[in-house]
C-alpha positions as CSV (number, residue, x, y, z in Angstrom):
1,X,0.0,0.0,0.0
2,X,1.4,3.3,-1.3
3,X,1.3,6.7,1.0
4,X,0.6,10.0,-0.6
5,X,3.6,12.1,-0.9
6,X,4.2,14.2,2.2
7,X,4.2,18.0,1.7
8,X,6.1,20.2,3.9
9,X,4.3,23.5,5.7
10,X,3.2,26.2,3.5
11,X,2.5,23.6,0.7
12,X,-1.6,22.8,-0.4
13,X,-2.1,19.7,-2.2
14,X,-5.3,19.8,-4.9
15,X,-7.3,17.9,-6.1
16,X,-6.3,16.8,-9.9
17,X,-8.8,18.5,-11.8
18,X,-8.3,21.5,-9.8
19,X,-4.5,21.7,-10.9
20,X,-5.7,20.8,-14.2
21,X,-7.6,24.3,-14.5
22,X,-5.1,26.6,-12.4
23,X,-2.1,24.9,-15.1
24,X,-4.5,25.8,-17.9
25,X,-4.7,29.4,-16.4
26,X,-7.1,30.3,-14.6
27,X,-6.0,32.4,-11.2
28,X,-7.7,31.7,-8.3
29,X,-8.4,28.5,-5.9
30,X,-11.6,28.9,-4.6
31,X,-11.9,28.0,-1.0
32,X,-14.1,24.6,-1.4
33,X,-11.1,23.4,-3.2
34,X,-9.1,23.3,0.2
35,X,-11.8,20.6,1.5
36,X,-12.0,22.1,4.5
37,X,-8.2,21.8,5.6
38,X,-7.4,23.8,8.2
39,X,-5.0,26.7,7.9
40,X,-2.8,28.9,9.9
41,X,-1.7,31.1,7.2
42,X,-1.8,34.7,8.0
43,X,-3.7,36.8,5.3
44,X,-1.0,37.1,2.5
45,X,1.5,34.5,3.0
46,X,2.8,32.7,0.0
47,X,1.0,28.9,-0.7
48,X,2.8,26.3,-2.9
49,X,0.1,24.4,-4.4
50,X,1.2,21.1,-5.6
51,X,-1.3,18.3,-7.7
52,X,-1.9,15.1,-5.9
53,X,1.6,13.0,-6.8
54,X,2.4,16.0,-5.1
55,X,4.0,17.9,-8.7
56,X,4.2,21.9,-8.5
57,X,1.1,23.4,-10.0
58,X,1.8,27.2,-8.7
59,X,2.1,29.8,-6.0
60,X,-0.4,31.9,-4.4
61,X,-1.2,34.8,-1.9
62,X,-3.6,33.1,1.0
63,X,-6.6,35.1,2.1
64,X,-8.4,33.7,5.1
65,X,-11.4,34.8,4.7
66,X,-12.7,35.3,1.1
67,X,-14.3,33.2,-1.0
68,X,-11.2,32.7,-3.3
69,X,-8.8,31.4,-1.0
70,X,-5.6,31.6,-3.0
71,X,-4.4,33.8,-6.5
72,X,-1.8,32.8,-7.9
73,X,1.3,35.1,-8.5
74,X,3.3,32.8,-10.2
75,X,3.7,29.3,-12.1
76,X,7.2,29.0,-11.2
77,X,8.9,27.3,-8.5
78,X,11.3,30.2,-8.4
79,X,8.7,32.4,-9.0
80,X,8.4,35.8,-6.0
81,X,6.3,38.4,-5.5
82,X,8.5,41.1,-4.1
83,X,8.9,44.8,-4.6
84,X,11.1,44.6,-7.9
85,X,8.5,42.2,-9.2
86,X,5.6,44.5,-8.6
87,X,7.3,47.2,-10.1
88,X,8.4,45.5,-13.1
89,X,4.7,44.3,-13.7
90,X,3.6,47.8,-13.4
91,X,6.0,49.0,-15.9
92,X,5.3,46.2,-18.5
93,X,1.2,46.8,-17.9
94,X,2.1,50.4,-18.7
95,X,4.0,48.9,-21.7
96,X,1.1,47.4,-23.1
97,X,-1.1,49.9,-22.5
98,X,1.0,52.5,-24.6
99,X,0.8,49.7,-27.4
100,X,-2.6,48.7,-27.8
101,X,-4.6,52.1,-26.4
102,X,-5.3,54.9,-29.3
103,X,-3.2,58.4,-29.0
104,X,-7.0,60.1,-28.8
105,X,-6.0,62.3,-25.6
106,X,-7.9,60.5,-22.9
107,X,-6.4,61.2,-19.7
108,X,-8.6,58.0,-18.1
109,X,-8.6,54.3,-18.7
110,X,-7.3,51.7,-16.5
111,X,-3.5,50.9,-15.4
112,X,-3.7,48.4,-13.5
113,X,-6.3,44.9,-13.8
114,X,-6.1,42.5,-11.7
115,X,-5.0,39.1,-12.4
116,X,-4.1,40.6,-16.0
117,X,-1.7,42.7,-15.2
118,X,-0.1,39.7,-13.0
119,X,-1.3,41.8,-9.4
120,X,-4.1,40.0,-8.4
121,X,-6.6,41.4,-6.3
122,X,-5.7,45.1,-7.0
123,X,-7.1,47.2,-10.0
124,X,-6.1,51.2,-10.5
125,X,-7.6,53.3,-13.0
126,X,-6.2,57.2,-13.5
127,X,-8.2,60.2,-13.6
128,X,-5.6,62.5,-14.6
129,X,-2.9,62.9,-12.8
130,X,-4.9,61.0,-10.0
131,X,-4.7,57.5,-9.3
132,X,-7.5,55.4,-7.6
133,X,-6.5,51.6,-6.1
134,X,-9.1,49.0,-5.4
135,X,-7.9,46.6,-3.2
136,X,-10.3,43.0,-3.6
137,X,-8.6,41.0,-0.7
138,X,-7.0,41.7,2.1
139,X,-4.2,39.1,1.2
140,X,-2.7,42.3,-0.5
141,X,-2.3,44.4,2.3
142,X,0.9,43.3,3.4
143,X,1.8,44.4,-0.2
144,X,0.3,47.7,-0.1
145,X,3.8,49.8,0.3
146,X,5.7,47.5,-2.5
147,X,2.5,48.5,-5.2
148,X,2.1,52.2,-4.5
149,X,5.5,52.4,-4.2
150,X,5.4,50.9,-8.1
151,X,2.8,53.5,-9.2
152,X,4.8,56.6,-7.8
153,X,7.8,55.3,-9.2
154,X,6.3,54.7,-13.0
155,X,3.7,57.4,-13.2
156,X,4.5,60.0,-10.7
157,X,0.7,60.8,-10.0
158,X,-0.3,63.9,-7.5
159,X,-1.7,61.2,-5.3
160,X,-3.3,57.9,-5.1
161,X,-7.1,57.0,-3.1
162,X,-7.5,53.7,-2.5
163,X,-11.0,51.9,-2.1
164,X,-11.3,48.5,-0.2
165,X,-13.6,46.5,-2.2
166,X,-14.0,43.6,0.3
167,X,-15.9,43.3,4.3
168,X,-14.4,43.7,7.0
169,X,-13.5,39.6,8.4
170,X,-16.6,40.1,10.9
171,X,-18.7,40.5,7.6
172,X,-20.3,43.9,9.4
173,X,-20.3,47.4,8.5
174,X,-19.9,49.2,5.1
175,X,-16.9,49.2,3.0
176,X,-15.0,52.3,4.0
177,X,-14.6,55.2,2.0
178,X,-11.7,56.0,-0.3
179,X,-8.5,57.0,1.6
180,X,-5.9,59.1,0.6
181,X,-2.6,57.3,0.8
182,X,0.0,59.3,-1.0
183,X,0.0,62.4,-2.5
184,X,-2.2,65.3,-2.1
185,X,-5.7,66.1,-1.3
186,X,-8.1,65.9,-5.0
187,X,-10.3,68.4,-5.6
188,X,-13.8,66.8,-4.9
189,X,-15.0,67.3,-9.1
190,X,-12.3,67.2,-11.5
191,X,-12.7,67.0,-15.6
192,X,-11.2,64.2,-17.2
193,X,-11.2,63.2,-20.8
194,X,-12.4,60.1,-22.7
195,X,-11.3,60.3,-26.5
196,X,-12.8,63.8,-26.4
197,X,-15.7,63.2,-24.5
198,X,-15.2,65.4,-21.1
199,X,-16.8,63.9,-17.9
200,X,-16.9,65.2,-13.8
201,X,-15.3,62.2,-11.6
202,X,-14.5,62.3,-8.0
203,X,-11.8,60.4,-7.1
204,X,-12.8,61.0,-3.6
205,X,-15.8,59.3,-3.4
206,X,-16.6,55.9,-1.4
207,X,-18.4,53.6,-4.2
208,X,-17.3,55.4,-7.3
209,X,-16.1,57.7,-9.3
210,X,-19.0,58.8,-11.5
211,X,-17.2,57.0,-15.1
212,X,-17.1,53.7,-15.1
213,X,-13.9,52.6,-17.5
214,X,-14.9,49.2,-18.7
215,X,-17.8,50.4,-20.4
216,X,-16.1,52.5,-22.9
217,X,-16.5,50.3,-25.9
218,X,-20.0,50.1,-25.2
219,X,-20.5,53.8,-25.0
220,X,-18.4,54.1,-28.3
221,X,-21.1,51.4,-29.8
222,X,-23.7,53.9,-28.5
223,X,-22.2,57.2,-30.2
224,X,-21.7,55.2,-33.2
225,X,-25.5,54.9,-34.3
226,X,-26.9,58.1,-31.9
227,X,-27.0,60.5,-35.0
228,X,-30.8,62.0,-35.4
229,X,-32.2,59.1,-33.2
230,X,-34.4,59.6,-30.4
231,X,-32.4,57.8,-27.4
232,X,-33.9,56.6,-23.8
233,X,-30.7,55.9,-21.3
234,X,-32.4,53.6,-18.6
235,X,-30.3,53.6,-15.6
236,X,-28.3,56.4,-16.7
237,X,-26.3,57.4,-13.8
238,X,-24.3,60.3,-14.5
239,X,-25.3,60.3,-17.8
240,X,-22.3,58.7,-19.8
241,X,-24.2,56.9,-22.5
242,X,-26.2,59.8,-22.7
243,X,-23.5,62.4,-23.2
244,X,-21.9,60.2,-25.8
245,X,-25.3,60.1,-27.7
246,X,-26.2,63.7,-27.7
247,X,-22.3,64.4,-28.5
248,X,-22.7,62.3,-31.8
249,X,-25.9,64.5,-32.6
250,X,-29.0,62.2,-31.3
251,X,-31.8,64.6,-31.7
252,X,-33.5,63.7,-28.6
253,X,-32.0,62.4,-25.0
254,X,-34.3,61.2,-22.3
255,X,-32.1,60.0,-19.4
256,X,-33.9,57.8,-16.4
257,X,-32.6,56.5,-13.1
258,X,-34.1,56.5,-9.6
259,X,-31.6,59.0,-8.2
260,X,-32.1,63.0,-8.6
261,X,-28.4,63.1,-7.6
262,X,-27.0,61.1,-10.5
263,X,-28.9,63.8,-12.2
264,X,-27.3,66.3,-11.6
265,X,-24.1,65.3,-11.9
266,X,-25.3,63.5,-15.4
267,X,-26.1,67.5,-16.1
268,X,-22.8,68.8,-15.2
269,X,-21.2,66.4,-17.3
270,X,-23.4,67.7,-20.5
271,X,-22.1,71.3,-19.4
272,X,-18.7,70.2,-19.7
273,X,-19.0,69.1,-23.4
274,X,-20.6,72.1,-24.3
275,X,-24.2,70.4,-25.3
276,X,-27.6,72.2,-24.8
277,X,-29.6,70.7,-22.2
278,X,-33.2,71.7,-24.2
279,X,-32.8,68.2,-26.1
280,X,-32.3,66.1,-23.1
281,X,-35.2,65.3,-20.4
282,X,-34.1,63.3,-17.1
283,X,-36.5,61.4,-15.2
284,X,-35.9,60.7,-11.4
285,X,-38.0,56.9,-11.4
286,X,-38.1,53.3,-11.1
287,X,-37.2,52.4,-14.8
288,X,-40.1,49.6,-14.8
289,X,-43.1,52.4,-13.9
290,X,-41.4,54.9,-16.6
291,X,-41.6,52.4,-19.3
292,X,-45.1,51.3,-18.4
293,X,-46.3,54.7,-18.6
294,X,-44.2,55.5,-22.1
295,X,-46.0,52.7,-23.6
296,X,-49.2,53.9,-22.4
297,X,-48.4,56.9,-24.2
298,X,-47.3,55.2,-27.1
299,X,-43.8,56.9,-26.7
300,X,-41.1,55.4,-29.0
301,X,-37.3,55.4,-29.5
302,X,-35.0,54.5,-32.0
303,X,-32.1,53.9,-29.8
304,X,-32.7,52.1,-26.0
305,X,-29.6,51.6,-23.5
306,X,-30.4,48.9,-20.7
307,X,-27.8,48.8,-18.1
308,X,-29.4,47.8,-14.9
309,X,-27.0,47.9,-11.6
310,X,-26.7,43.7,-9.9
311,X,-29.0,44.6,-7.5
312,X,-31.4,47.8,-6.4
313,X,-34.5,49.2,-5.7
314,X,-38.0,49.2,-8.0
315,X,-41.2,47.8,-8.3
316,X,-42.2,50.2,-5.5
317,X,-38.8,50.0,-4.0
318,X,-38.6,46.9,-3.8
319,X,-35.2,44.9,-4.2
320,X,-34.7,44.1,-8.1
321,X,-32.2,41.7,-9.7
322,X,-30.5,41.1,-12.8
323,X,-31.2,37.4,-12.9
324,X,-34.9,37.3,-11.8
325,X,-36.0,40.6,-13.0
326,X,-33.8,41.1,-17.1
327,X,-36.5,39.6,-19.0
328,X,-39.3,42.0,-17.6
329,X,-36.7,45.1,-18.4
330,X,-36.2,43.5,-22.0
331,X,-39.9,43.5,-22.6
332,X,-40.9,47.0,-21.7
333,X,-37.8,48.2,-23.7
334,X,-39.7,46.7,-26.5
335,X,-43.1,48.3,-25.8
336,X,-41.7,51.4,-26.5
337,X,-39.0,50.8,-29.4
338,X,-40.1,52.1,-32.6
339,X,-39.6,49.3,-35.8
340,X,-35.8,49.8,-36.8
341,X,-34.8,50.3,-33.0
342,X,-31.4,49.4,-31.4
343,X,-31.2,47.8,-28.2
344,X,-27.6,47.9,-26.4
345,X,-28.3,45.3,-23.5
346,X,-25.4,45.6,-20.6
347,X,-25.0,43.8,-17.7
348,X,-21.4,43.3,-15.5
349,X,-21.8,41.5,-13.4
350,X,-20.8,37.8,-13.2
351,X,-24.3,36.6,-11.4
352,X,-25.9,36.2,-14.6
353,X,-24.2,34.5,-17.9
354,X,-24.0,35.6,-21.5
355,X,-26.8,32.6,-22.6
356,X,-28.7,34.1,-19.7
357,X,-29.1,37.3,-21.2
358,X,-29.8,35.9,-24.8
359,X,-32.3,34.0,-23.0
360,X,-34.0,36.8,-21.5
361,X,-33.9,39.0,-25.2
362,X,-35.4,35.8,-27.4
363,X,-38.0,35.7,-24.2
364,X,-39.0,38.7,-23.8
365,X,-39.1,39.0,-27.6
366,X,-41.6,35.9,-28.1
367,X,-43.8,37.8,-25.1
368,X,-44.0,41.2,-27.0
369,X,-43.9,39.8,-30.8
370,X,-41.1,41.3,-31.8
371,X,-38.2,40.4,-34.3
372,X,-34.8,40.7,-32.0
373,X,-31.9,39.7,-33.5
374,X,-28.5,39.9,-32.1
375,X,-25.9,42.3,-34.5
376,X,-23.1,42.9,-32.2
377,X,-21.2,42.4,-28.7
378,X,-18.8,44.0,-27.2
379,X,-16.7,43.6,-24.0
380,X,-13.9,44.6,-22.0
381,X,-11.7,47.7,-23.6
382,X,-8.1,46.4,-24.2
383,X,-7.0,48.5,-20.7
384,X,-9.2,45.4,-19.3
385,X,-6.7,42.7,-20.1
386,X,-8.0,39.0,-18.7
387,X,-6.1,35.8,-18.3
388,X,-6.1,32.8,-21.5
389,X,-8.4,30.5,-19.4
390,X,-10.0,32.6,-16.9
391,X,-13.6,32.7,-18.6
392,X,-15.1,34.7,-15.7
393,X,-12.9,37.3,-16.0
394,X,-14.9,38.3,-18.9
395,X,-17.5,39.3,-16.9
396,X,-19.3,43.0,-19.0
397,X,-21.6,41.8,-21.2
398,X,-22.8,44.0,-24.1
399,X,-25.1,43.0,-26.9
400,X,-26.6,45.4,-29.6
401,X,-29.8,44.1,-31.1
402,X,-32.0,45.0,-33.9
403,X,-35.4,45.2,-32.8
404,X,-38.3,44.7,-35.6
């Protein structure tokens, strides 16, 4: 009778089909995959994972408490993840960056992603000479100095915020605000530019910025059919879809979201392109009730943007979802798209799945006789670079159907 080979401390041994996926690239090891070992790693600390005849697979930073237990940081034995590493996979993200992004003047796109950039757990996107860090595990905190310490070094920003993206280990509270960790105090609105579309961001703020970056190819999509349509923006934020549209020359804007605060910054950002706010209505209301009453009077558009948040509040504030509540959205977008429409349908968030969504169109499309057919999608900008074999890190999904 054969013994499994022994594996000294700081060493996991996975299951077989486990190592199979992490060798064919994916990044993390979720935590079920541990089968319940016990650990005494600290939040951090480097994990050798090994397959079960006890071969290297790769290494990892441990986090205690999250759902993914371990990303891996390299898939060599010899492999570190020290200062000079960081800083060298800092410089070659900015590398690539310089490469693949057009010279079109934006002074905002992201620098760092993630897993793609080989610093898991940590994204940074630039707003000027700002910098804003999101930090998705608290494995990288030990690692905090060694990263900003990168970004200083390579793009010599007037001061990074960072933003933890992940609970407290008691699971209680809200996530903090941003923080200010080098540099200088922002200004709480600053103007930053997107190929020549201006928008307002605060770097300051706790959830968000007011732009979010990986829906730039999306927005593009938008602009690119907006001239002399009529346009309905449902969930419209600050406005960015709509700013794009009425910047290509759509002839009428109507912008709707639950909050009168998005509003108004959705209006400053208009100001700052120099468009006329005559041709653009806003409409502070659950999205469901506004459609119902369009279609009631027989309003129509040639151009509908659905980009619903995960989760939020409707159906008399009630708590909506992508994943139960799509298909209903889908079908009053329909009720009020004229024949010839566009429908860009968004979603990023990984709790519901590209067939999902395709699911949701053809249903909703057999429920209000209509022809939809799917003409385009679109996903991550190429600042958004994702892992061969890490499917879910493709998680914005953007389809553009015709609507008959």
């Amino acid at each position: 009778m054969t013994s499994e080979p022994r594996v000294r401390r700081g060493t996991v041994r996975i299951a077989g089909d486990v190592a199979t996926r992490l060798r064919a690239g994916h990044p993390y090891l979720f935590r079920d995959a541990l089968g319940g070992r016990p650990m005494r790693e600290a939040a951090g600390d480097v994990l050798e994972l090994v397959d079960p005849a006890g071969e290297f697979v790769a290494k990892g930073l441990y986090d205690p408490t999250g759902n993914i237990a371990v990303r891996i940081i390299s898939r060599s034995p010899e492999g570190v993840f020290d200062a000079d590493t960081i800083r060298r996979r800092v410089e070659t993200a900015k590398r690539l960056r310089e490469q693949l992004l057009p010279a079109d003047g934006s002074t905002t796109y992201r620098i760092v992603h993630s897993e793609g950039d080989g610093i898991p757990g940590v994204t940074v996107d630039r707003y000027g000479d700002f910098l804003v860090s999101h930090l998705y595990t608290a494995a990288v905190e030990p690692l905090r100095d060694a990263i900003y310490d990168a970004l200083e070094a390579v793009y010599k920003p007037r001061a990074i915020y960072e933003q933890k993206r992940y609970r407290p280990q008691t699971g209680e509270g809200p996530r903090e605000p941003a923080q200010l960790v080098r540099g200088e105090v922002a200004p709480v609105e600053m103007e930053v530019d997107e190929g020549g579309v201006k928008f307002i961001v605060d770097v300051t703020a706790p959830l968000g910025t007011g732009l979010f970056l990986d829906l730039r190819e999306g927005r593009k999509a938008v602009a690119q059919f907006a001239a002399g349509k009529r346009l309905l923006n449902l969930f419209s934020y600050t406005g960015a879809f709509s700013v794009y549209a009425a910047k290509a020359g759509a002839t009428e804007v109507v912008s709707v979201d639950v909050s009168a605060k998005a509003h108004a910054r959705a209006r400053r950002n208009l100001t700052a392109n120099g468009l006329d706010e005559t041709r653009h209505e806003f409409i502070a209301g659950d999205a469901f009730k506004v459609l119902s009453k369009m279609a009631e009077r027989q309003r129509q558009f040639d151009l509908i943007v659905l980009d619903p948040p995960s989760f939020g509040q409707s159906k008399d504030r009630g708590v909506f979802s992508v994943q139960k509540d799509y298909r209903e959205l889908v079908e009053g977008c329909l009720a009020v798209a004229a024949p010839g429409a566009l429908l860009a349908a968004v979603s990023n968030t990984l709790k519901i799945s590209a067939e999902e969504i395709d699911r949701a169109i053809g249903d909703a499309a057999v429920r209000a006789r209509r022809q939809v057919r799917l003409v385009e999608r679109r996903g991550l900008p190429r600042d958004f670079p994702v892992p061969a074999g890490f499917l879910e890190g493709q998680y914005l999904k953007f389809f553009l159907c015709a609507i008959a």
